[in-house]
N, C-alpha and C positions, 0 to 999 in steps of 0.2 A: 504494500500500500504506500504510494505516496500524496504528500498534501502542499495543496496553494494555497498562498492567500490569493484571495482574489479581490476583496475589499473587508477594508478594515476601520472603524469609528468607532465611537463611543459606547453605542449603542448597537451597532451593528455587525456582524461575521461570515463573511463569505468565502467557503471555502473548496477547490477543487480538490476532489477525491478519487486519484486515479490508481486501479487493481481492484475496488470494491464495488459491491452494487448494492441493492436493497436489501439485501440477507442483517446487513451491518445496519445502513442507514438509517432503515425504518424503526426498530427500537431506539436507534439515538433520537429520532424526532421526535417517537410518544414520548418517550421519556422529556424528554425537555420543555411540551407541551403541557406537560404536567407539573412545570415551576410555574409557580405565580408571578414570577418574574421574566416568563418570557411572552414578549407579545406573540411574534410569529416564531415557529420554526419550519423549513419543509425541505425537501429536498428533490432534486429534477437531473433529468439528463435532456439532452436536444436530439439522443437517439438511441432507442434501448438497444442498439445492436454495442454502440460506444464503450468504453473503460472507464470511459471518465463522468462521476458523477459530484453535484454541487451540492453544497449544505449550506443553506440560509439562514440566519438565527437573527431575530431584533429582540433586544430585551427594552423592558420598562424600567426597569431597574438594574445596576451592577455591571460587572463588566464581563461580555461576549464571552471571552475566552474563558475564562474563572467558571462561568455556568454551563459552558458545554464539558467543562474538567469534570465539573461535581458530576453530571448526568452520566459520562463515560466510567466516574466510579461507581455510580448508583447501580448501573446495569453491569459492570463488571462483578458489585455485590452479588447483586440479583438471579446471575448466573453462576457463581459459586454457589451458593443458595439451595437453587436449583441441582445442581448436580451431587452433592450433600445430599441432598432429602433424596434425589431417586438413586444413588448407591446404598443408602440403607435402605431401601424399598426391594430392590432387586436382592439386596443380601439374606433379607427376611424369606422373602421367597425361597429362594435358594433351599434354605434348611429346611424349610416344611416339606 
């Protein structure tokens, strides 16, 4: 994966995302839609066939970058979490 800016303000973070598709993107954007401090998030390509996809972020509050950090550790949690809870699922099984 590599990453551009592509624009960068106060409020605002745009950035090129190229090796990744929506497998990644799309939980970075729920998740960041789900700070009260972001107004938009979204993410687009100009062609699904493309490598290269963009991440949009305006916040109301705080700084872009800072709040896409938290949401990449949140879903980082999320997914250890996750894989936690179904290895002891499968291990339960196992022994029965």
């Amino acid at each position: 994966m590599d990453l551009k800016k592509i624009k960068k303000t106060s409020k605002e973070l745009e950035l090129e995302v190229i090796g990744e598709n929506e497998t990644i993107l799309n939980p970075i954007t729920q998740v960041l839609l789900q700070n009260e401090n972001v107004e938009y998030a979204a993410y687009m390509t100009d062609n699904p066939m493309s490598k290269k996809r963009r991440l949009y972020i305006r916040v109301k509050k705080g700084k872009p970058e800072e709040i896409l950090k938290k949401a990449v550790k949140q879903l980082e949690n999320e997914v250890k979490s996750f894989g936690k809870n179904f290895e002891g699922k499968t291990k339960s099984k196992s022994k029965k």
